[in-house]
BANUDREN-798903 format. One record per residue (C-alpha): y, x, z; residue in three letters. Coordinates in steps of 0.2 Angstrom, whole numbers, plus 5000, padded with zeros to 4 digits. Last residue first. Layout:
// residues N
YXZAla
...
END
This chain:
// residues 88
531749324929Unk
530849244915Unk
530349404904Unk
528749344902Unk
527849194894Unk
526149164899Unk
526449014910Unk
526048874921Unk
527548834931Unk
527548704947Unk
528748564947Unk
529148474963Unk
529848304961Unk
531748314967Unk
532148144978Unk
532948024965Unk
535047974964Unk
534647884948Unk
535648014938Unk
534848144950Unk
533248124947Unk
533548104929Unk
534348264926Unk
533148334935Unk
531848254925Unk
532848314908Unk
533048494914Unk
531348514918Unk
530948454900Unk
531848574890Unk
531448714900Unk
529648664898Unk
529748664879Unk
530148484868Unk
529248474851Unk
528048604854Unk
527648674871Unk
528148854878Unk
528448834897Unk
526948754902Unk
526948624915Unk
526248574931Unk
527148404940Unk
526848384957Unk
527148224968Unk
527148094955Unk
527447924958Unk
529247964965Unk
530047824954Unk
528947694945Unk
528147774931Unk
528747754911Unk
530047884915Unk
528848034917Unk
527647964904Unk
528947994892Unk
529548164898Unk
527748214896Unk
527648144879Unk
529448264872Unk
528848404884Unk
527048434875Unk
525148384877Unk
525448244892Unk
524148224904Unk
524148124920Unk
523048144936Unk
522748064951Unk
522248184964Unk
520748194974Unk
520048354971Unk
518948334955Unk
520448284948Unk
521648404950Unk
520248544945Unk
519548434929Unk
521548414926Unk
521948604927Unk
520348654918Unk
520448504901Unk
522348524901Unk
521948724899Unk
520648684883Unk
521848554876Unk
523248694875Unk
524948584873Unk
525248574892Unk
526148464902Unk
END
């Protein structure tokens, strides 16, 4: 998940030109749609940004893990794309 069109466009041309199947969502609220709309465990990575409109990264980690583990779900790794500092 990403809301800059011109970084969707390099991590997805990269993914994709590897192998991977990919899926674009340009903010949290979208992404966690798509998330839920695919049969469990599709993914195998999920890249987000942290700072998205409508619903952030934070926001949107929180509702998959909350998801995985309502449905009693193997974690789905999530990998972090962002400029924000100050994170730890």
């Amino acid at each position: 998940m990403e809301n800059c069109p011109y970084i969707r466009k390099a991590i997805g041309g990269s993914l994709d030109n590897a192998g991977g199947t990919v899926v674009m969502a340009e903010d949290g609220e979208i992404g966690f749609k798509i998330f839920h709309e695919f049969k469990p465990n599709f993914f195998h990575l999920i890249i987000t940004n942290l700072r998205m409109p409508k619903a952030n990264g934070e926001s949107l980690i929180n509702s998959i893990r909350k998801y995985e583990k309502k449905n009693e779900l193997k974690p789905t790794p999530i990998l972090i794309l962002s400029g924000k500092n100050g994170l730890f």
